[in-house]
C-alpha positions as CSV (number, residue, x, y, z in Angstrom):
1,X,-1.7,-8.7,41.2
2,X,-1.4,-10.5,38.0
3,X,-2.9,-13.4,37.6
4,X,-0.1,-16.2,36.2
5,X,-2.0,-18.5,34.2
6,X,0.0,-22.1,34.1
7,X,-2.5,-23.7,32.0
8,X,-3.2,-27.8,32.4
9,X,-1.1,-30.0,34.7
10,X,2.3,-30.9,33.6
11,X,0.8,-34.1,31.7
12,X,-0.7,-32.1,29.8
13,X,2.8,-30.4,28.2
14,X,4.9,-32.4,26.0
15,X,8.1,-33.8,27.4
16,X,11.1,-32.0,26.6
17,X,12.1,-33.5,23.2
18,X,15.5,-33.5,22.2
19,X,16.8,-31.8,18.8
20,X,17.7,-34.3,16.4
21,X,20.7,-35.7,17.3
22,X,20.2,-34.2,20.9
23,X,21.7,-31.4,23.0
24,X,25.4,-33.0,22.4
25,X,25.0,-32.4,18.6
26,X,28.8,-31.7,17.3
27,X,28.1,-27.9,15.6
28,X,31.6,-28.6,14.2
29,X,29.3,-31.1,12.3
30,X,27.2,-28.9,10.7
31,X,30.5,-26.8,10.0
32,X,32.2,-28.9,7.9
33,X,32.1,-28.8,4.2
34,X,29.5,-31.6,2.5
35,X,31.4,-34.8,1.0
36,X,32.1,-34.5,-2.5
37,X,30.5,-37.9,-2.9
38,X,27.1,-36.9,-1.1
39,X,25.4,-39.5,0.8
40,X,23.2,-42.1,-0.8
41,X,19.1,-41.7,-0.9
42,X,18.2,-44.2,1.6
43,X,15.2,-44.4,-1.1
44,X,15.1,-43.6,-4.4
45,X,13.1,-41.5,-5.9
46,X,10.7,-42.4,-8.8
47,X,7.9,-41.7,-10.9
48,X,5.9,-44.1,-8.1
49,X,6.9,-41.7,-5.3
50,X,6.0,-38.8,-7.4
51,X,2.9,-39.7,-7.9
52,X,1.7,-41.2,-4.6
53,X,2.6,-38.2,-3.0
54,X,1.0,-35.9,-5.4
55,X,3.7,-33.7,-6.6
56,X,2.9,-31.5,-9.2
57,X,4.2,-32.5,-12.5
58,X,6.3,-29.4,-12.8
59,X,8.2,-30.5,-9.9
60,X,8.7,-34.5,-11.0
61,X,11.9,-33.4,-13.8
62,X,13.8,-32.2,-11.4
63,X,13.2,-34.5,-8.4
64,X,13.8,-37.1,-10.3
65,X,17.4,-36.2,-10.9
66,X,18.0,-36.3,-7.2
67,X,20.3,-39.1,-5.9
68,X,22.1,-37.9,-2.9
69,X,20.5,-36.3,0.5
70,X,22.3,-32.9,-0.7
71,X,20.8,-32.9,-3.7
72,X,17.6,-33.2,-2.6
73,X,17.9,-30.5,0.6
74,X,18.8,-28.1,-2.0
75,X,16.2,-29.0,-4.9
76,X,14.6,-26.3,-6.1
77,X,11.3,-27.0,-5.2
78,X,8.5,-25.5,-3.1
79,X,9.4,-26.1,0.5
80,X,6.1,-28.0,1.1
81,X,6.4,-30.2,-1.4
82,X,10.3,-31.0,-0.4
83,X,8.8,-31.9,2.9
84,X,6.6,-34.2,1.4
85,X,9.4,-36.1,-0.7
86,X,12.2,-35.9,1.9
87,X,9.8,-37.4,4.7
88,X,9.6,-40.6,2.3
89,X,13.1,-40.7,0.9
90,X,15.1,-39.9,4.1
91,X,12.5,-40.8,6.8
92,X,11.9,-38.5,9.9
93,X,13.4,-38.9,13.8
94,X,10.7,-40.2,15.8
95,X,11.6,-37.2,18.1
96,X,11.0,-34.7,15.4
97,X,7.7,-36.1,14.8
98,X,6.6,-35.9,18.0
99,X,7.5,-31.5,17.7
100,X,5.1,-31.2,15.0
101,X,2.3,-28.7,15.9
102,X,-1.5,-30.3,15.9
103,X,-3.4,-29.2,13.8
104,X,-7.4,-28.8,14.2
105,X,-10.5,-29.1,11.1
106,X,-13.3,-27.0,11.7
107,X,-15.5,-29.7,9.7
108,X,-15.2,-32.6,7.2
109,X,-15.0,-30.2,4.2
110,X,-11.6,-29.0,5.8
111,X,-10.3,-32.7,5.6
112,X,-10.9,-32.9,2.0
113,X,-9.9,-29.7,0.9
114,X,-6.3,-30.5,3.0
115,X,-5.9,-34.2,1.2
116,X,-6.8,-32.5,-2.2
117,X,-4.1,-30.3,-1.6
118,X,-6.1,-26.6,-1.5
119,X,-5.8,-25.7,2.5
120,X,-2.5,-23.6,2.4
121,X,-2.5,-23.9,6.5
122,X,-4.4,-25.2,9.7
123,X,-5.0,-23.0,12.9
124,X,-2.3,-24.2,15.3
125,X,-4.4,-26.5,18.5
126,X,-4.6,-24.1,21.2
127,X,-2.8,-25.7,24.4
128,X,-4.4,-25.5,28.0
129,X,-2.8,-22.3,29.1
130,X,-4.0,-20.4,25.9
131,X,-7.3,-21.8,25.9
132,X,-7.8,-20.6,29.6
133,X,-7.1,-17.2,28.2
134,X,-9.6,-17.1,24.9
135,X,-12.0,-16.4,26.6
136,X,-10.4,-15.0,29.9
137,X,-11.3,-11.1,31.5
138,X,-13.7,-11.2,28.5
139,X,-16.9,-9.9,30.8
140,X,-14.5,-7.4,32.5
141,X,-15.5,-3.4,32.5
142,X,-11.1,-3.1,31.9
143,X,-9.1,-3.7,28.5
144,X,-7.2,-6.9,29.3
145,X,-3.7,-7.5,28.4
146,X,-2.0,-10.7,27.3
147,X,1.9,-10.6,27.5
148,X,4.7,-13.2,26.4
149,X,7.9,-13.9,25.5
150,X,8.6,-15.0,22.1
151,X,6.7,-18.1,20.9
152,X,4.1,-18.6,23.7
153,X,1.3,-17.7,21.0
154,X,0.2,-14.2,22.0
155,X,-1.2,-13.7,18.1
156,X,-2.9,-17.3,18.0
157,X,-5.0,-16.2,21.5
158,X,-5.4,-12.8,20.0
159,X,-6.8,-14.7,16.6
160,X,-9.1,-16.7,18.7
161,X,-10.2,-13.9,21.1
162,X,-11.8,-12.2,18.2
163,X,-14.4,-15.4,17.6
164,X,-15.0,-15.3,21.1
165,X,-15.3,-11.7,21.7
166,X,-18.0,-12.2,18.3
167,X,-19.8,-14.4,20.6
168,X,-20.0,-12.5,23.6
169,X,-21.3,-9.4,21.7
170,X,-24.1,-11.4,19.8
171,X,-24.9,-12.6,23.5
172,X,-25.6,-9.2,24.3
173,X,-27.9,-8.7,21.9
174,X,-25.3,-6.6,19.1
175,X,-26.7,-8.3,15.8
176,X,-23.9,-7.4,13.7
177,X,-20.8,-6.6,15.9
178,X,-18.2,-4.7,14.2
179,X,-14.0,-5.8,15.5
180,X,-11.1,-4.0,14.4
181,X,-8.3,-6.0,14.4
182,X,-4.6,-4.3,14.3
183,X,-1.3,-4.6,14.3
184,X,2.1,-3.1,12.8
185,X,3.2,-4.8,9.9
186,X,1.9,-5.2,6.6
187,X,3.0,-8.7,6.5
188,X,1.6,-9.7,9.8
189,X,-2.0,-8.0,9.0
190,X,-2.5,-10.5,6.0
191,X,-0.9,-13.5,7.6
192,X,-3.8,-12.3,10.5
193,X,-6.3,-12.0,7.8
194,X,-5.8,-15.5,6.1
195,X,-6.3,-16.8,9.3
196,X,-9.3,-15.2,11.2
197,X,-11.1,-16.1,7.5
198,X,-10.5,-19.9,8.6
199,X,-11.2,-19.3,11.9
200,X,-14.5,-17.4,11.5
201,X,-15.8,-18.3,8.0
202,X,-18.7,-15.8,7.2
203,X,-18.2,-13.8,10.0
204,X,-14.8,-12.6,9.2
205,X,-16.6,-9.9,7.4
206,X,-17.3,-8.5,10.7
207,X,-13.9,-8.4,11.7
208,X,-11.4,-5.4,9.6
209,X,-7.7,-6.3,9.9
210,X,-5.4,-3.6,9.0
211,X,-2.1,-1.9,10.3
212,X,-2.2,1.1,13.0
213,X,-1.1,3.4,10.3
214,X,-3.8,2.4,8.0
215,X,-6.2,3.5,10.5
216,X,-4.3,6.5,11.2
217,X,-4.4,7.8,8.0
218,X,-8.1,7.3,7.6
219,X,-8.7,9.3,11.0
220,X,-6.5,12.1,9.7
221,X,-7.3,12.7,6.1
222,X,-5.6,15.3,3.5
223,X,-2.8,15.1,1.4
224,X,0.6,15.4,3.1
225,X,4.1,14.5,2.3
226,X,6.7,12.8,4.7
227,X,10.6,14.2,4.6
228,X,13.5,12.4,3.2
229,X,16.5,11.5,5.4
230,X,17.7,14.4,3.9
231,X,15.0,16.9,4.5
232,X,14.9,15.6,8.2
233,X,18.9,16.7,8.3
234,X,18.2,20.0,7.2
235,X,15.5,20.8,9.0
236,X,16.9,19.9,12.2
237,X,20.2,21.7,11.5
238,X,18.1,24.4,11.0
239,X,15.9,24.2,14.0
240,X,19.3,24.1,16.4
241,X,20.7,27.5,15.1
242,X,17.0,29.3,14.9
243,X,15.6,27.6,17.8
244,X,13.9,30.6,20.3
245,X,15.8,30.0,23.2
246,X,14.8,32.1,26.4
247,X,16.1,33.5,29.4
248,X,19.4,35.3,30.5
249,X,22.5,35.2,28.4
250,X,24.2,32.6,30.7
251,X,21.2,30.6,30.4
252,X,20.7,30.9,26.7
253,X,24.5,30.2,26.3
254,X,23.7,26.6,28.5
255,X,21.2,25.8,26.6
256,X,23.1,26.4,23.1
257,X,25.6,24.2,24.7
258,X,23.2,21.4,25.7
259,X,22.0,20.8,22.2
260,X,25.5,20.7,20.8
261,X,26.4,18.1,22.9
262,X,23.4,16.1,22.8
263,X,23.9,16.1,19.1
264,X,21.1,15.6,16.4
265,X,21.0,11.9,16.1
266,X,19.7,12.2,20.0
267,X,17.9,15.5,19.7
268,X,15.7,13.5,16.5
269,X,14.9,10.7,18.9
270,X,14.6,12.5,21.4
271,X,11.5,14.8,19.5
272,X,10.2,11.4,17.8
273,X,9.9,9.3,20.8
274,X,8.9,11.1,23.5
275,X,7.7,14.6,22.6
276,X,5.2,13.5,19.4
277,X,5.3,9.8,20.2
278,X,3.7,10.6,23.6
279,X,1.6,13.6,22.2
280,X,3.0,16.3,24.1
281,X,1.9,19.6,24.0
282,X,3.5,21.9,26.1
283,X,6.7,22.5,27.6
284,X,5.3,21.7,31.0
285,X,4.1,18.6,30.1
286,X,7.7,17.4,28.5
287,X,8.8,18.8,31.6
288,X,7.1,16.5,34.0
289,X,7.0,13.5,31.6
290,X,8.9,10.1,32.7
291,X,11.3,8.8,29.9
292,X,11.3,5.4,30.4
293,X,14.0,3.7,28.0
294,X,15.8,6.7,27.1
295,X,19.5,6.3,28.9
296,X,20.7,9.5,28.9
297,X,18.8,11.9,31.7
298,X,18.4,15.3,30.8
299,X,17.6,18.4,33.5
300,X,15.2,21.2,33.2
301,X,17.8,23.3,30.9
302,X,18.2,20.4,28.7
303,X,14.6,19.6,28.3
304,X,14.2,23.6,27.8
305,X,16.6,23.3,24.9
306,X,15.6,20.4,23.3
307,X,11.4,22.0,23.5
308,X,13.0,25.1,21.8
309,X,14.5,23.1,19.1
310,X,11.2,20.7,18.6
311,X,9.4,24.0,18.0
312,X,11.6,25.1,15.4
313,X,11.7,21.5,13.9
314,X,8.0,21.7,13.4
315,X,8.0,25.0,12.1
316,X,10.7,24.4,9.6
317,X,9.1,21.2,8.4
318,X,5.9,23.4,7.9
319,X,8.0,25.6,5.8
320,X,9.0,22.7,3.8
321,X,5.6,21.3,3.3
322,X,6.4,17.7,4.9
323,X,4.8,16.1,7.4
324,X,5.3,12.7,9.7
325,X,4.0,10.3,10.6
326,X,4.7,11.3,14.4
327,X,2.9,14.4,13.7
328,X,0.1,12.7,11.6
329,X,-0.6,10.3,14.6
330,X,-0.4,13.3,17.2
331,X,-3.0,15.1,14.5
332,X,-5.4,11.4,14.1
333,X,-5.4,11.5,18.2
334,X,-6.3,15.4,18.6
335,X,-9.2,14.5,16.2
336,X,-10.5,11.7,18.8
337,X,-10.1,13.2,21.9
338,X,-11.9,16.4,20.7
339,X,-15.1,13.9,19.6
340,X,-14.4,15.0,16.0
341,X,-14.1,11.1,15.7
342,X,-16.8,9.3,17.4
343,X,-16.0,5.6,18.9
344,X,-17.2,3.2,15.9
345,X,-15.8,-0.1,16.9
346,X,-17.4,-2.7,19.6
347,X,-14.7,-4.8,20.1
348,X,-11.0,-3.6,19.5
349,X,-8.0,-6.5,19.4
350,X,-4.4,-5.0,19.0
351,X,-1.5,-7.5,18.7
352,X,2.4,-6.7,19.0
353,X,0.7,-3.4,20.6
354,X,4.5,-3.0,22.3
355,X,5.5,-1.5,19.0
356,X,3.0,1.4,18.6
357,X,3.7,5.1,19.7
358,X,1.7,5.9,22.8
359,X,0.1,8.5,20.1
360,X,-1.6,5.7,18.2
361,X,-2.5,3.4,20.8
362,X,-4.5,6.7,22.5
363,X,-5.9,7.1,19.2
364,X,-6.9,3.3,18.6
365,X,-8.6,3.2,22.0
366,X,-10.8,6.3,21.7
367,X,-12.1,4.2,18.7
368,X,-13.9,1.7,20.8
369,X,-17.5,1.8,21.9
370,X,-15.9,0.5,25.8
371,X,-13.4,-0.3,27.7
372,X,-14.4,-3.9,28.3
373,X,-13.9,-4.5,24.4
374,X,-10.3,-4.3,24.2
375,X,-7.4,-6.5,24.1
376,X,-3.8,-6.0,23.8
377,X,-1.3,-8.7,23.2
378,X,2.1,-7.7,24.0
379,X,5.7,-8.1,25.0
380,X,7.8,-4.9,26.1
381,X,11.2,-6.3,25.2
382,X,10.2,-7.4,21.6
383,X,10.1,-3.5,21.5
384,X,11.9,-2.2,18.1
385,X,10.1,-0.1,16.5
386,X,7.7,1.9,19.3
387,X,9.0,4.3,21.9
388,X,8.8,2.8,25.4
389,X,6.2,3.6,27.9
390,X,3.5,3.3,30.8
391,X,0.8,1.7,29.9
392,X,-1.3,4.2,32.1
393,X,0.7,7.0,30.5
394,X,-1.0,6.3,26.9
395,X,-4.6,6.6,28.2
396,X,-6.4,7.5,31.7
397,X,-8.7,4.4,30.3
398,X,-6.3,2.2,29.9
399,X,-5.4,0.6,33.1
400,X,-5.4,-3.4,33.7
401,X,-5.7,-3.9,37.1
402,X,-6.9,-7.5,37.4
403,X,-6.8,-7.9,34.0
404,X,-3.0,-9.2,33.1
405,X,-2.2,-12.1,32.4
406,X,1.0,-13.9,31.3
407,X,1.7,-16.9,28.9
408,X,5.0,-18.7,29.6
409,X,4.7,-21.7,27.2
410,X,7.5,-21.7,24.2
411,X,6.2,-23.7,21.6
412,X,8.3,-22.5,19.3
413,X,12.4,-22.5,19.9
414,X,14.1,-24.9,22.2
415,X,15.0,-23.7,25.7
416,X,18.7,-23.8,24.9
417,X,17.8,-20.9,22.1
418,X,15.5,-19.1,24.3
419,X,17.5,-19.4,27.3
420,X,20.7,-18.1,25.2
421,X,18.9,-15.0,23.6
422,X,17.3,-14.2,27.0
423,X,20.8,-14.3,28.3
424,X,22.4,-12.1,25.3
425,X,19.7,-9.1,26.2
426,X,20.0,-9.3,29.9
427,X,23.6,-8.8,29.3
428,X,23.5,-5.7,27.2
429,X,23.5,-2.1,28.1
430,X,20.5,-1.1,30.3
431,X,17.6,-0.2,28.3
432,X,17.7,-3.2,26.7
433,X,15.3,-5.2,28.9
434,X,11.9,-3.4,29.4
435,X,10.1,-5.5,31.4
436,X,11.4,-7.5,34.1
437,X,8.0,-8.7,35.3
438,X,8.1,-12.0,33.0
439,X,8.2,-15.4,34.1
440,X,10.7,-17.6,34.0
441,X,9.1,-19.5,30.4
442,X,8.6,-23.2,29.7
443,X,10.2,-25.0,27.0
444,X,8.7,-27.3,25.4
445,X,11.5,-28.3,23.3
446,X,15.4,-29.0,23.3
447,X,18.1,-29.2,21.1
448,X,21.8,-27.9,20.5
449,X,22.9,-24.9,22.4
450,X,23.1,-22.1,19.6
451,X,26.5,-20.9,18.0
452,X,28.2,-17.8,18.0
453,X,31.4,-17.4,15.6
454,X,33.9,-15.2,14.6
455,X,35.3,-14.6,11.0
456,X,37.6,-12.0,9.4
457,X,36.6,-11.6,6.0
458,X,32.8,-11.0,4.3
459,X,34.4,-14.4,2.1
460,X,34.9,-16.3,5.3
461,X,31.5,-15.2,6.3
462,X,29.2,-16.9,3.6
463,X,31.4,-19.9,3.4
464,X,30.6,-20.4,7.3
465,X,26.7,-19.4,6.1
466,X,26.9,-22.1,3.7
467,X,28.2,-24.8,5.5
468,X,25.7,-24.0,8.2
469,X,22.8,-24.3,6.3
470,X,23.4,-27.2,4.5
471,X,24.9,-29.1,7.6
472,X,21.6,-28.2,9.5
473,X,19.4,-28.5,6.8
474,X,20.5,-32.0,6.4
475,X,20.2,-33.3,9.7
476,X,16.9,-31.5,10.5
477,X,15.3,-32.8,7.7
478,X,14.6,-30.0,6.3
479,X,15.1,-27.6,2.8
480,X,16.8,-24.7,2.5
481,X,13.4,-22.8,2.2
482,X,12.9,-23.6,5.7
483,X,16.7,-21.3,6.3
484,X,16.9,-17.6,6.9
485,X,19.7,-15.3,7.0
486,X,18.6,-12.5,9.5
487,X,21.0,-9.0,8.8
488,X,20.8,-5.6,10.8
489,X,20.6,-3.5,7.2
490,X,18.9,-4.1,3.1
491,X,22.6,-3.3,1.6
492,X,24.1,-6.5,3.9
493,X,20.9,-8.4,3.1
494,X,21.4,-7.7,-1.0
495,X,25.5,-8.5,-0.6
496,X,24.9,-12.0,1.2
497,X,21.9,-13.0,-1.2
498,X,24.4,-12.4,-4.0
499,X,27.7,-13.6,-2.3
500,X,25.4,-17.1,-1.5
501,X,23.9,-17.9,-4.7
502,X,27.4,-17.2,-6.1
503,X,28.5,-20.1,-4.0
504,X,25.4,-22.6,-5.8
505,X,22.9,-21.8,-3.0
506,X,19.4,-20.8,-3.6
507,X,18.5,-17.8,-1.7
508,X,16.8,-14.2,-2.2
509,X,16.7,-10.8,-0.4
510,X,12.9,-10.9,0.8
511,X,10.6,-8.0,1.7
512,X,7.9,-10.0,4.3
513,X,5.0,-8.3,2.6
514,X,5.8,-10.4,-0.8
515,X,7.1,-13.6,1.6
516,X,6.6,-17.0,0.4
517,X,7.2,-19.6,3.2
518,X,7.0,-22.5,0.6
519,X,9.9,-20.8,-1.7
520,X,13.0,-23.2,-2.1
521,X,16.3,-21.0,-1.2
522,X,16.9,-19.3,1.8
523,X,15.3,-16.4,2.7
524,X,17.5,-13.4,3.8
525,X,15.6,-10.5,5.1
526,X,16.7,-7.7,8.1
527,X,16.4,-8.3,11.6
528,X,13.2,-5.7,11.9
529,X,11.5,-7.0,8.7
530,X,11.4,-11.4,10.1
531,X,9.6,-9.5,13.3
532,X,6.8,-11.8,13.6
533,X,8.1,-14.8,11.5
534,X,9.8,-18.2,12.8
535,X,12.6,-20.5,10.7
536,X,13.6,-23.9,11.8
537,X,17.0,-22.7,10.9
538,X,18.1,-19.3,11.5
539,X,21.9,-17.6,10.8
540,X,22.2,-13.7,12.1
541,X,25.0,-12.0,9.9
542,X,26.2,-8.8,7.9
543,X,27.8,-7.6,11.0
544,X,31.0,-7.0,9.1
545,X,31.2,-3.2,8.5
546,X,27.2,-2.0,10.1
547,X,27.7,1.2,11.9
548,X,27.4,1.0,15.2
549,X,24.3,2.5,16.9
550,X,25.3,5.5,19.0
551,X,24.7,4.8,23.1
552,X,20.9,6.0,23.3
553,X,19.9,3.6,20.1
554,X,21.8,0.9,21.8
555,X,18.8,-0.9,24.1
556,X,16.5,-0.5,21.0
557,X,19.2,-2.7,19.0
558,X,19.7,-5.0,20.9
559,X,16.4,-5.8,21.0
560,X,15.9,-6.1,17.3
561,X,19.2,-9.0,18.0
562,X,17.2,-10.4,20.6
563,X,13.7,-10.6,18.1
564,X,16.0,-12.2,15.6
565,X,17.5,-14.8,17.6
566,X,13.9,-15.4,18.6
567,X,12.9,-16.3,15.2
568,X,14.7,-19.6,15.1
569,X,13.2,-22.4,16.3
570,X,15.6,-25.6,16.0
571,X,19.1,-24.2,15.4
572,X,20.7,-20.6,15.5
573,X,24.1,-19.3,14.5
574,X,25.7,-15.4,15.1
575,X,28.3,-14.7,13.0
576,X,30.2,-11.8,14.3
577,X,33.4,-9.6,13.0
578,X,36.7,-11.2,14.8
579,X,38.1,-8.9,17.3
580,X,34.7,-7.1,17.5
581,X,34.3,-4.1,20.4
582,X,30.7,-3.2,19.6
583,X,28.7,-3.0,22.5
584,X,25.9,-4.4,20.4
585,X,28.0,-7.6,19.9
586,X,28.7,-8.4,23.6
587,X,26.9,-10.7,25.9
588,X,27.7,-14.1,24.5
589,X,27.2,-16.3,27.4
590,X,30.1,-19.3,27.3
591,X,27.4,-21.5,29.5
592,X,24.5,-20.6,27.0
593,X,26.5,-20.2,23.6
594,X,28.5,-22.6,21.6
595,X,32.0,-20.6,21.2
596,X,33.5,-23.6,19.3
597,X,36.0,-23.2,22.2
């Protein structure tokens, strides 16, 4: 049984506080178009200011042309120091002060190094719950696993584990302990990095921090080169017509007929995510495997058909001279299983471990020395880029039977946000939710319910994007650095860049590897690339004319909706096609979404 860790008594939690202007707020306010006039500083700002708050001089010019609150939420100055200027010249809500995070100092030098300005961040305080689970399981002969929903702080345990799983290996007499670290995105790896450095000072040298792949490609050298889109195309038209079907003529005809109706979009998936994903070597074994996630079922002359065709796929791609990255993975675990690779790491910390293959997680955890040494942080239905699986299906080693536990705390978005985006996957097609096992969360905050509206025309679109930001911007306090404009593809994220600067607002196409959270403008980046990252005001869009993702693809997508509603932590709005029918655009609860109805 899992163990559901609550953390402290109820004192210890924050009361609910209520967005600014409350759960009542009037999203027809935020809506509306900004007076011509603009509203009045309630203080001006001067050189005095400037200076007592220690703003660059680069920054002083254009501040000091500021007189109205919209000026100043779209000066174009680094987030950070906006903050600083607009908590003087427009005040702060008393109940948005009390939502700011505390932060903790390792030692005096910290305290001078954040008043001189040099600090670009503090380790967030860990609350009861987490810091029951630091150290939790930790002497256990098991991996552990952490799980979450969004915002409960899965990474900041998982950051914090390491130092204590430092500890516990010096305590048993390993001088210099060596950690690997890991996760899936470029962009989380360094934010990971910065942080352990912080956290751990000189011993961070013990600790390497690097993505899954990374460490894939070191366990299976050689050149190799992956296919195009279009390589991928051809060779799987290819393996269809020269795929070695067996049997009678009636039962090489079904087959034939199976994989034309499958069609290659599932066939691809089909071969990516469960045959190489899950390191599959024979026909028997795809035979017997479960399938978890995948919607459509398939029978034994299905399966037949579509092992056929994956041989032919590899053997065409051979032919080629390109290789995946499934088949590099499948290649990096063969190497460790056969002791070709020897285990090299005493401690082994994988966060967001929902979103590798089964392939590399086999791979990762024939790496460490035991069994004991490894944690997971994880949450099955933030799920978009990793095939979904069994946790015992990945590795005979890797069961956690006593060794689960579950953080419900939201310290991030309000309940009415989480509560809405919970509601949007549960409603979608099945597939969507993975793992019904998680707690009802906690909230610690409250606010607006989040909007959802409709719009004709990619004009009518950015206007409503616009108006949002600024309206929400200005009553939050906030910049438009601390906006983001969340899109399902790169060619809708470059359109509404363009279409909003054209309309006088700062904001740029991001990649999260080259993010800057302190950049004035708002950030507009896909759905998959903000995994990981939290706004105080979020907008998904660039729904107008995305194609629709065919019926097996659908659960996954939705999920990558659900992440991006999950990035925004005090107000969210959907902005979807009028009249839309996409399945991927249904569930829009009237009780947990503001319809403007």
């Amino acid at each position: 049984m899992e163990p559901d860790f609550l953390g402290g008594p109820e004192a210890e939690e924050a009361s609910p506080a209520t967005g600014a202007g409350g759960p009542a707020r009037s999203w027809e306010a935020w809506l509306q178009p900004a007076a011509t006039q603009g509203k009045p500083l309630p203080r001006a700002i001067d050189d005095v200011l400037l200076e007592s708050l220690g703003v660059p001089k680069p920054f002083r010019a254009v501040l000091l042309t500021v007189a109205t609150e919209e000026q100043l939420i779209e000066a174009p100055v680094p987030q950070d120091v906006l903050l600083k200027v607009m908590d003087v010249a427009l005040g702060r809500p008393a109940a948005e002060l009390e939502r700011q995070p505390d932060l903790i100092v390792n030692d005096a030098n910290d305290l001078l190094r954040f008043k001189d300005g040099d600090l670009l961040g503090f380790l967030l305080r860990l609350n009861p719950e987490q810091e029951k689970l630091v150290a939790w399981g930790a002497k256990s002969r098991h991996p552990t696993l952490l799980k979450g929903g969004p915002g409960t702080g899965k990474s900041t345990v998982a950051l914090h584990r390491t130092r204590a799983m430092l500890e516990a290996l010096r305590g048993k007499g390993v001088a210099s302990p060596k950690i690997l670290f890991t996760t899936y995105t470029r962009a989380l790896t360094r934010v990971s990095e910065q942080l352990l450095k912080h956290l751990l000072g000189a011993d961070a040298s013990l600790v390497e921090v690097r993505t899954a792949d990374a460490t894939i490609r070191e366990l299976a050298p050689g050149e190799f080169t992956t296919p195009s889109d279009k390589d991928t195309e051809a060779a799987l038209t290819a393996a269809v017509e020269k795929a070695a079907l067996r049997g009678n003529t009636l039962f090489v005809a079904a087959q034939r007929e199976a994989l034309k109706k499958l069609g290659p979009a599932f066939l691809l998936e089909e071969i990516q995510k469960v045959i190489e994903a899950r390191g599959l070597a024979s026909l028997e074994a795809y035979e017997a495997a479960p399938r978890p996630g995948r919607r459509t079922p398939l029978n034994k002359t299905q399966r037949q058909a579509v092992w056929r065709a994956y041989e032919a796929y590899g053997a065409e791609l051979v032919r080629r001279r390109k290789v995946t990255w499934e088949q590099l993975r499948a290649r990096a675990l063969s190497r460790v299983r056969s002791g070709e690779v020897a285990p090299r790491y005493d401690g082994l910390i994988i966060d967001e471990a929902q979103d590798l293959p089964p392939t590399t997680l086999a791979a990762l955890v024939g790496l460490a020395k035991s069994r004991g040494g490894i944690f997971l942080a994880a949450d099955a239905n933030q799920s978009i880029y990793g095939s979904s699986f069994r946790w015992k299906d990945v590795h005979q080693d890797l069961t956690f039977q006593g060794s689960t536990a579950i953080l419900r705390a939201n310290h991030r978005s309000t309940r009415e946000i989480g509560e809405a985006a919970d509601a949007y996957l549960a409603a979608g097609a099945e597939g969507s939710t993975l793992d019904d096992e998680r707690p009802a969360p906690r909230y610690v905050h409250e606010g607006p319910l989040p909007a959802v509206r409709a719009v004709t025309t990619l004009d009518d679109e950015v206007k409503l994007l616009a108006r949002f930001f600024r309206g929400a911007a200005r009553d939050l306090r906030q910049g438009l650095g601390a906006c983001a404009a969340l899109v399902p593809t790169n060619q809708a994220a470059l359109q509404i860049a363009d279409d909003l600067r054209a309309l006088g607002l700062a904001a740029e196409k991001v990649d999260p590897k080259d993010l800057d959270l302190t950049s004035p403008g708002v950030k507009v980046m896909t759905h998959r690339s903000a995994k990981g990252l939290e706004f105080p005001i979020v907008a998904l869009a660039g729904f107008i004319g995305a194609p629709e993702p065919h019926e097996e693809a659908l659960g996954e997508a939705r999920r990558a909706v659900f992440v991006a509603m999950t990035r925004a932590m005090r107000a969210l709005l959907v902005v979807i096609p009028a009249k839309a029918t996409s399945k991927l655009l249904s569930g829009f609860d009237p009780s947990k979404w503001n319809t403007g109805a």
